[in-house]
Structure formats: structure tokens, C-alpha cells
DSSP file (Angstrom, degrees, kcal/mol; ACC not computed):
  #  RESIDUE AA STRUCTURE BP1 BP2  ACC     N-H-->O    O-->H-N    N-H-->O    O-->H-N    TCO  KAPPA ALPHA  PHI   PSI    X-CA   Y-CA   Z-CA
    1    1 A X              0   0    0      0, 0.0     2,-0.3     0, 0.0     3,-0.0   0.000 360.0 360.0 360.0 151.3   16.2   32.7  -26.0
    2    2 A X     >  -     0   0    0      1,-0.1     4,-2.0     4,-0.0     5,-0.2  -0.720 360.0-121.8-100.0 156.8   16.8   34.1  -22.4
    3    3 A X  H  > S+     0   0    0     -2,-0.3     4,-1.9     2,-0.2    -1,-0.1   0.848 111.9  62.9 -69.3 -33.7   18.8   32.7  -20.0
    4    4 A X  H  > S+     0   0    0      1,-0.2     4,-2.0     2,-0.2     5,-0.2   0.939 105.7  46.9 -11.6 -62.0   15.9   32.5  -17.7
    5    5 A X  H  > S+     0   0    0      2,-0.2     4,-1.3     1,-0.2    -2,-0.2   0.881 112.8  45.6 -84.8 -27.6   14.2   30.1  -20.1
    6    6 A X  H  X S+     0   0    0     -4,-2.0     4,-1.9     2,-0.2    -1,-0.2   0.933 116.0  51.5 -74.7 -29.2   17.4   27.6  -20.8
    7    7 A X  H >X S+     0   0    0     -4,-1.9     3,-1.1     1,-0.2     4,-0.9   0.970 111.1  47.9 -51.1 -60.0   17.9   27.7  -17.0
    8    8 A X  H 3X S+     0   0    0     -4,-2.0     4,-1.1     1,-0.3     5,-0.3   0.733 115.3  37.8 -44.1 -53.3   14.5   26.8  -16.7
    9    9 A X  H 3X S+     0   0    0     -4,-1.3     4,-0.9    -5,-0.2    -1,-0.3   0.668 110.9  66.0 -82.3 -20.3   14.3   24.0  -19.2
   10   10 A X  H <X S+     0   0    0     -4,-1.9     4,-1.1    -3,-1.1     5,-0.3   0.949 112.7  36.3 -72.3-109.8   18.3   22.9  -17.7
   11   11 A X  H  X S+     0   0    0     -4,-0.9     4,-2.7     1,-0.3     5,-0.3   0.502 115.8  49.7 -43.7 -43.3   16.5   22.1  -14.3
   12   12 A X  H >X S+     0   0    0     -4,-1.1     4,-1.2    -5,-0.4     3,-0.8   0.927 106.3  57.9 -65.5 -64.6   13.2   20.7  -15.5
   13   13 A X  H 3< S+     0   0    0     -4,-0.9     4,-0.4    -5,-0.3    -2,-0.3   0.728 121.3  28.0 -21.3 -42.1   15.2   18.5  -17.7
   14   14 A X  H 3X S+     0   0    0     -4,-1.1     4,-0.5     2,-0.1    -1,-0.3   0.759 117.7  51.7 -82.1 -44.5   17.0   17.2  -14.3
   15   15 A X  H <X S+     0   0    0     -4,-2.7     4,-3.7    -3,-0.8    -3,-0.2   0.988  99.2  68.3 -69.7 -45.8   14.6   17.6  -11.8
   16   16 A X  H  X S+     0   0    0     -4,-1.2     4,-2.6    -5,-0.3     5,-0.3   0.826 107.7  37.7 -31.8 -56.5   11.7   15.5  -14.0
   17   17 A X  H >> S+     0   0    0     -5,-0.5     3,-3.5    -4,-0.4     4,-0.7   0.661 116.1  55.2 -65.1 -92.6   13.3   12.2  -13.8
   18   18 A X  H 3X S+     0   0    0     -4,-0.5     4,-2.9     1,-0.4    -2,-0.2   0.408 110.9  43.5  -8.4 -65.6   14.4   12.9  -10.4
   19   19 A X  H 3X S+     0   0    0     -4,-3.7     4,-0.9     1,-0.2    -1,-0.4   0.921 116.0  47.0 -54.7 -41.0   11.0   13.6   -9.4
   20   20 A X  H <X S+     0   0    0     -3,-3.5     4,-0.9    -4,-2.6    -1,-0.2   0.714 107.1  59.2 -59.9 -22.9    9.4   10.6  -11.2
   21   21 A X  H >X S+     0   0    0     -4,-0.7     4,-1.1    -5,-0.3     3,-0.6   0.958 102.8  49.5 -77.7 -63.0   11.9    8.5   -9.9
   22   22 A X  H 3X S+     0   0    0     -4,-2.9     4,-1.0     1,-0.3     3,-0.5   0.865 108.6  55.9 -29.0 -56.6   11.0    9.3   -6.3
   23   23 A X  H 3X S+     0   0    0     -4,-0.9     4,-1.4     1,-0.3    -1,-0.3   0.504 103.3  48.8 -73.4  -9.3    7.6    8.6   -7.0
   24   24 A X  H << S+     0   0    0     -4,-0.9    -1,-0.3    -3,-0.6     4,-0.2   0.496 103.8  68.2 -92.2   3.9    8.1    5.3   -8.3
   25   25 A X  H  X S+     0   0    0     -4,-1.1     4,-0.6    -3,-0.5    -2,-0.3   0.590 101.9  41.9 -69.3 -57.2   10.0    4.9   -5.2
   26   26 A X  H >X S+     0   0    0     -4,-1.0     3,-5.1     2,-0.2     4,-1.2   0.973 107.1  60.7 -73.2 -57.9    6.9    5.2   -2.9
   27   27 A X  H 3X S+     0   0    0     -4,-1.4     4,-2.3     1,-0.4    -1,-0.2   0.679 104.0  46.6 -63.7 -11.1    5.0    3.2   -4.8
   28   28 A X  H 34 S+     0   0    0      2,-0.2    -1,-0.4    -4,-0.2     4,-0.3   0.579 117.7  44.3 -83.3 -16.1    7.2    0.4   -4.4
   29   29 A X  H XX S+     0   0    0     -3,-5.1     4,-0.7    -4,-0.6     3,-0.6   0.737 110.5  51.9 -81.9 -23.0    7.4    1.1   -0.8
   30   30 A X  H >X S+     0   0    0     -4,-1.2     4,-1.8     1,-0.3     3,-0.6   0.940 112.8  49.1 -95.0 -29.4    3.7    1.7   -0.4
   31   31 A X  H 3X S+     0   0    0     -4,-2.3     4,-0.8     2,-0.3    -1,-0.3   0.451 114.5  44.6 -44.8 -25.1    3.2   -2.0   -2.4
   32   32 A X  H <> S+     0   0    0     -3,-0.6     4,-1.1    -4,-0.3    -1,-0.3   0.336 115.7  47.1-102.7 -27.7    5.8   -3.7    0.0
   33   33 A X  H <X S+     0   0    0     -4,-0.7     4,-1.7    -3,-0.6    -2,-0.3   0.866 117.0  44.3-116.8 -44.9    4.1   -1.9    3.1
   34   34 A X  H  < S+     0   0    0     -4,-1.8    -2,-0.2     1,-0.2    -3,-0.2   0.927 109.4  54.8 -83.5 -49.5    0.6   -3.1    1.6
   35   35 A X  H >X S+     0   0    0     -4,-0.8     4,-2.7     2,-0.2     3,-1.8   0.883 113.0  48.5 -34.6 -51.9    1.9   -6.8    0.8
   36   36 A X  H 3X S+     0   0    0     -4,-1.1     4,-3.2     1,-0.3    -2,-0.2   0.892 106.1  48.4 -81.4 -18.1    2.9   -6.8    4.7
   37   37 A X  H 3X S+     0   0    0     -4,-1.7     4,-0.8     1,-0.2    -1,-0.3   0.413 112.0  54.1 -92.0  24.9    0.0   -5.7    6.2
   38   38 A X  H <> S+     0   0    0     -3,-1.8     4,-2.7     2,-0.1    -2,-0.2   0.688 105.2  52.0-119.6 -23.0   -2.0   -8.4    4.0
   39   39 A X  H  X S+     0   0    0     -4,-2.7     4,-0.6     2,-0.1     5,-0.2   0.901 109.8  51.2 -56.3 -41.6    0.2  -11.2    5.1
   40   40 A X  H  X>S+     0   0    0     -4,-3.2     4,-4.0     2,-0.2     5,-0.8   0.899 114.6  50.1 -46.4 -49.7   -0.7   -9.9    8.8
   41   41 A X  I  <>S+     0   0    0     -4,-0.8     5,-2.0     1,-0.3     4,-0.3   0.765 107.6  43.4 -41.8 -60.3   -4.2  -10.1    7.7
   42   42 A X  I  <5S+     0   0    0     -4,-2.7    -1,-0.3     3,-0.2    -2,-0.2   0.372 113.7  48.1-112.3  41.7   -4.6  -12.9    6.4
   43   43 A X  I  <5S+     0   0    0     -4,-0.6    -2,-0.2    -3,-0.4    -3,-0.2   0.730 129.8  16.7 -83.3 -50.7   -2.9  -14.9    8.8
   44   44 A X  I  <5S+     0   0    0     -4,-4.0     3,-0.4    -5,-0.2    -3,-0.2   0.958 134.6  24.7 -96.1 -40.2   -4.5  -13.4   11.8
   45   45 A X  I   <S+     0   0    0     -5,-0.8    -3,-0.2    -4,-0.3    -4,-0.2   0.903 111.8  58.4 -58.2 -57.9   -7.6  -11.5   10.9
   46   46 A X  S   <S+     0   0    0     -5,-2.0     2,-0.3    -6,-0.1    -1,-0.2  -0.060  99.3  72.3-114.2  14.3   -8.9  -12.9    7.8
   47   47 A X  S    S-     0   0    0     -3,-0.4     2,-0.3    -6,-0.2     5,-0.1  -0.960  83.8-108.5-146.9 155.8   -9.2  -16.6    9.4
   48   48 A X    >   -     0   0    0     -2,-0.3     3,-0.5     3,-0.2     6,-0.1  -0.608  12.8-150.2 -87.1 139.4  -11.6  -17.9   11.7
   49   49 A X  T 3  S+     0   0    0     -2,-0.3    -1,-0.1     1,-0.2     3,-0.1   0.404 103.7  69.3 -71.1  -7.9  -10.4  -19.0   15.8
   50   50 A X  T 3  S-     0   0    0      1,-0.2     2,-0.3     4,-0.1    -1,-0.2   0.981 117.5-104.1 -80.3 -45.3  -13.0  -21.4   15.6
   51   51 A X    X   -     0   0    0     -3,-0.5     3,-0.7     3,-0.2    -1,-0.2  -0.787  29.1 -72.4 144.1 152.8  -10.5  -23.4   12.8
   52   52 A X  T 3  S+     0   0    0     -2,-0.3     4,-0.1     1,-0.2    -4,-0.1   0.829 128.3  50.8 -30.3 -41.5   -9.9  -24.2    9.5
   53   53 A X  T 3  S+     0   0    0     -3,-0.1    -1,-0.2     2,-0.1     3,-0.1   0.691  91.0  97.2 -99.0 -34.9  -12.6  -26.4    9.2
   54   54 A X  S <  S-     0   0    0     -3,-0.7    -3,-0.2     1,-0.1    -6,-0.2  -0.266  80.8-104.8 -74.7 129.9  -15.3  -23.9   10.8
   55   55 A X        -     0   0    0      1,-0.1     2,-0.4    -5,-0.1    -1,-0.1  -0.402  43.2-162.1 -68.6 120.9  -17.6  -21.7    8.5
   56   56 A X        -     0   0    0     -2,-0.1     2,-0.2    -4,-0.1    -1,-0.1  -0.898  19.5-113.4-123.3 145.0  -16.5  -18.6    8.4
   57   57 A X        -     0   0    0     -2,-0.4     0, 0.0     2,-0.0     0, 0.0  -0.348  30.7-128.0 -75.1 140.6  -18.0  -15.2    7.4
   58   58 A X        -     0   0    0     -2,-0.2     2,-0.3     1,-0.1     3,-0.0  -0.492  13.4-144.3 -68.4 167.1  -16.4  -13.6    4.5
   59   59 A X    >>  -     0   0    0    -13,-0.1     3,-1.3    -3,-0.0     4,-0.7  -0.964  15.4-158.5-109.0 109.0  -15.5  -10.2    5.6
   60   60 A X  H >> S+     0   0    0      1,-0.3     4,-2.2    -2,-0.3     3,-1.1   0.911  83.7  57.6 -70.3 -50.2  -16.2   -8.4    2.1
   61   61 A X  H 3> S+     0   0    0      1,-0.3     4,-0.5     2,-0.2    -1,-0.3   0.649 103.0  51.1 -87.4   5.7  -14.1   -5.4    2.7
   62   62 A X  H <4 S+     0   0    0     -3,-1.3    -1,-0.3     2,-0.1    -2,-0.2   0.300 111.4  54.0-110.1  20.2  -10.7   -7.3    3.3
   63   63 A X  H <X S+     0   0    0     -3,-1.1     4,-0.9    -4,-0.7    -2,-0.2   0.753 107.0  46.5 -43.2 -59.0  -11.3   -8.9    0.5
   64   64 A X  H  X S+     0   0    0     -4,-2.2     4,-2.1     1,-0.2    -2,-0.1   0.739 115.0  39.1 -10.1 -86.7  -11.6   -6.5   -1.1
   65   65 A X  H  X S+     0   0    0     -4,-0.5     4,-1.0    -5,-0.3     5,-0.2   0.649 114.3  56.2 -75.1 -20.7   -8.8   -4.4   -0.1
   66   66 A X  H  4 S+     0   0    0      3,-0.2     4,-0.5     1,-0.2    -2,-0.2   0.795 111.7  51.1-100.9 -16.8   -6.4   -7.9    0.0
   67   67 A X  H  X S+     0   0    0     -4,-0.9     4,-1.4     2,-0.3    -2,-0.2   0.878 114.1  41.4 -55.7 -61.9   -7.8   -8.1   -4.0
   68   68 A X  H  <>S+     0   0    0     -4,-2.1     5,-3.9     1,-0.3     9,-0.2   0.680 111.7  53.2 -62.1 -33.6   -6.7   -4.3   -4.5
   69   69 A X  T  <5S+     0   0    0     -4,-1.0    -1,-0.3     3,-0.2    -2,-0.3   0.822 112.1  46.6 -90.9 -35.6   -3.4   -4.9   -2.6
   70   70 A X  T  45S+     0   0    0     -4,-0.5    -2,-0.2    -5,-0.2    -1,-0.1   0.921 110.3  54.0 -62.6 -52.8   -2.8   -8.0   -5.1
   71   71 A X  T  <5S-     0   0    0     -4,-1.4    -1,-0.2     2,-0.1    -2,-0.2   0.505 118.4-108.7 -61.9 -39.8   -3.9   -5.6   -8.3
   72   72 A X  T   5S+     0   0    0      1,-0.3     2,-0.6    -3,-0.2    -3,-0.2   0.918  84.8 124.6  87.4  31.5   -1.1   -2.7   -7.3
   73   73 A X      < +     0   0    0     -5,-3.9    -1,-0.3     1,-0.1    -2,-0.1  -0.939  24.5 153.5-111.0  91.4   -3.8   -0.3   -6.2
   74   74 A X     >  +     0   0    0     -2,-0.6     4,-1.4    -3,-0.1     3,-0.5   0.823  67.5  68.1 -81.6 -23.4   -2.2    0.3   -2.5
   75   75 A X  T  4 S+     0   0    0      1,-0.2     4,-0.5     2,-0.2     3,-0.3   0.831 107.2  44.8 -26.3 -68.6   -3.7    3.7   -2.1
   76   76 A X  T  4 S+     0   0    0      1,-0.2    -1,-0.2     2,-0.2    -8,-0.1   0.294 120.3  38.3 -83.6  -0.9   -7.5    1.4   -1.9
   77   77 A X  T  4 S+     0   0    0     -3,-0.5     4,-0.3    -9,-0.2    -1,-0.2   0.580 101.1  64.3-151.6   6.7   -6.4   -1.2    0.2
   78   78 A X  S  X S+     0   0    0     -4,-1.4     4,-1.4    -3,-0.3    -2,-0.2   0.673 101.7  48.1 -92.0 -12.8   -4.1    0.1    2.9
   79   79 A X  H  > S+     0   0    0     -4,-0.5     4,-1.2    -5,-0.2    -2,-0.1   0.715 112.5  55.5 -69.6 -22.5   -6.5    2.3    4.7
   80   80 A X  H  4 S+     0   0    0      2,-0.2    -2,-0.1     3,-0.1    -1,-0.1   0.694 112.8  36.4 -81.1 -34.4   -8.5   -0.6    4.6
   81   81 A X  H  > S+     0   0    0     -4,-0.3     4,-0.7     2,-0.1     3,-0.2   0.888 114.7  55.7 -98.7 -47.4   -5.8   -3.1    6.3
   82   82 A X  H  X S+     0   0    0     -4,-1.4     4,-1.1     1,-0.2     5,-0.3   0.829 108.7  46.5 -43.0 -41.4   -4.6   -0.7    8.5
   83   83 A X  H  X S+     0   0    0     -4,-1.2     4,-3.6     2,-0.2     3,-0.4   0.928 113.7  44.7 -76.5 -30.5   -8.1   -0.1    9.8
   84   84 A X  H >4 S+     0   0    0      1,-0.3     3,-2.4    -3,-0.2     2,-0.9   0.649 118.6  50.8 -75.7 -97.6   -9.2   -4.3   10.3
   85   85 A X  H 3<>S+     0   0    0     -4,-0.7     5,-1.2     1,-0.3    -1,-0.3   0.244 106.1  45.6 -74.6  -5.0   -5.7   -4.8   11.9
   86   86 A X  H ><5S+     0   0    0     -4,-1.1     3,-1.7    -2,-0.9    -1,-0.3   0.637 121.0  51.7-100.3 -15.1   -5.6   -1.8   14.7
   87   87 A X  T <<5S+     0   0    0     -4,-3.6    -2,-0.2    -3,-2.4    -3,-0.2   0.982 103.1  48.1 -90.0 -22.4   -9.5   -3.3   15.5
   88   88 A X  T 3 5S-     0   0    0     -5,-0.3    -1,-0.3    -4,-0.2    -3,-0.1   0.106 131.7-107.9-103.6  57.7   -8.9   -6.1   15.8
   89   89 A X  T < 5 +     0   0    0     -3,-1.7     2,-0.4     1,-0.2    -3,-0.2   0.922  65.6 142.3  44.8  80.0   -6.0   -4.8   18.2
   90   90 A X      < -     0   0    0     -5,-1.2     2,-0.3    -6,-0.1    -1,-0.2  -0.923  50.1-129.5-137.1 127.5   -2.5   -5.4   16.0
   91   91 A X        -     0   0    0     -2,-0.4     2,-0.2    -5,-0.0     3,-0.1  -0.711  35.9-114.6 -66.3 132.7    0.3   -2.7   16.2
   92   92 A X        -     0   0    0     -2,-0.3     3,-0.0     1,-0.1   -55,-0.0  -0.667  24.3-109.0 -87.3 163.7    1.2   -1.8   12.5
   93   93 A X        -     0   0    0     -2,-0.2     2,-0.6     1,-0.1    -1,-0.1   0.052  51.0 -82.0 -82.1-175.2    4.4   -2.6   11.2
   94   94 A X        -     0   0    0     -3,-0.1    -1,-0.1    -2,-0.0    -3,-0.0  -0.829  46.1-123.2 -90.2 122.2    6.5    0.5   10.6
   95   95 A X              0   0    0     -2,-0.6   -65,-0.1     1,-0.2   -66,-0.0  -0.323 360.0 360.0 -90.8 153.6    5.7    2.1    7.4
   96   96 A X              0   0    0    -67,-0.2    -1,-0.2   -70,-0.1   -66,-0.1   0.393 360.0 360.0  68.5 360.0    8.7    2.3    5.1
């Protein structure tokens, strides 16, 4: 074997967790960061001004997306909360 190739295989060996580890590292932020903006949601968004009591229109795609964010798909359902909360004019929280 060359030392090229044990170097090579020495580094993956290390770096491989490392990397995976990172990435299970966002998703657990982007799941925390998807969780918050779906508490925002549906407390202020996702409920009617009229009242509890008042018939209100489903909004299908933050359903959707607050379904997806429930599920551990944050990827499908934070573009989706980000968008309903800057229209209906909400600063997002700070991502991270």
C-alpha cells in the first residue's frame, strides 16, 4: 500500500464521523428553528382575530408545512413558515 492511500483512508476515517456529526447538528438546529417559527404561527397567524369561536378558513399550506414541521421534514416546512410569518408582517427569530 502507499502512503498516499493510508493517509487517505487515516483522514476519511476521521473526518466521516466528523462530517456526519455536523450534519446531524443542523438538523437538530433546523428542527428547533422549525418548531419555533410554528409556535409563532400558530399562535398568531394560524388563528382567526375574529376569536376562537369564529369560523375560520383553514389555510391549507400552513398546515401543511406545521404537519411537515411535526414529521422532521424541516427543509418542506420552513420556507413555508418563514414566508406566512414575514406576510403577515412578523420579524423571524434568529436562525440558529
Amino acid at each position: 500500500m502507499s502512503k498516499a492511500f493510508v493517509i487517505l483512508v487515516a483522514v476519511a476515517a476521521v473526518g466521516l464521523p466528523m462530517a456526519a456529526h455536523a450534519q446531524q447538528g443542523g438538523r437538530v438546529a433546523d428542527q428547533q428553528y422549525c418548531a419555533q417559527l410554528s409556535n409563532l404561527y400558530v399562535r398568531y397567524v394560524g388563528r382567526s382575530q375574529a376569536g376562537p369561536n369564529a369560523p375560520v378558513r383553514p389555510d391549507v399550506n400552513g398546515g401543511v408545512a406545521l404537519a411537515k414541521c411535526k414529521e422532521g421534514d424541516a427543509a418542506a416546512a420552513i420556507p413555508i413558515l418563514e414566508r406566512k410569518l414575514v406576510n403577515a408582517g412578523f420579524t423571524l427569530p434568529p436562525r440558529g
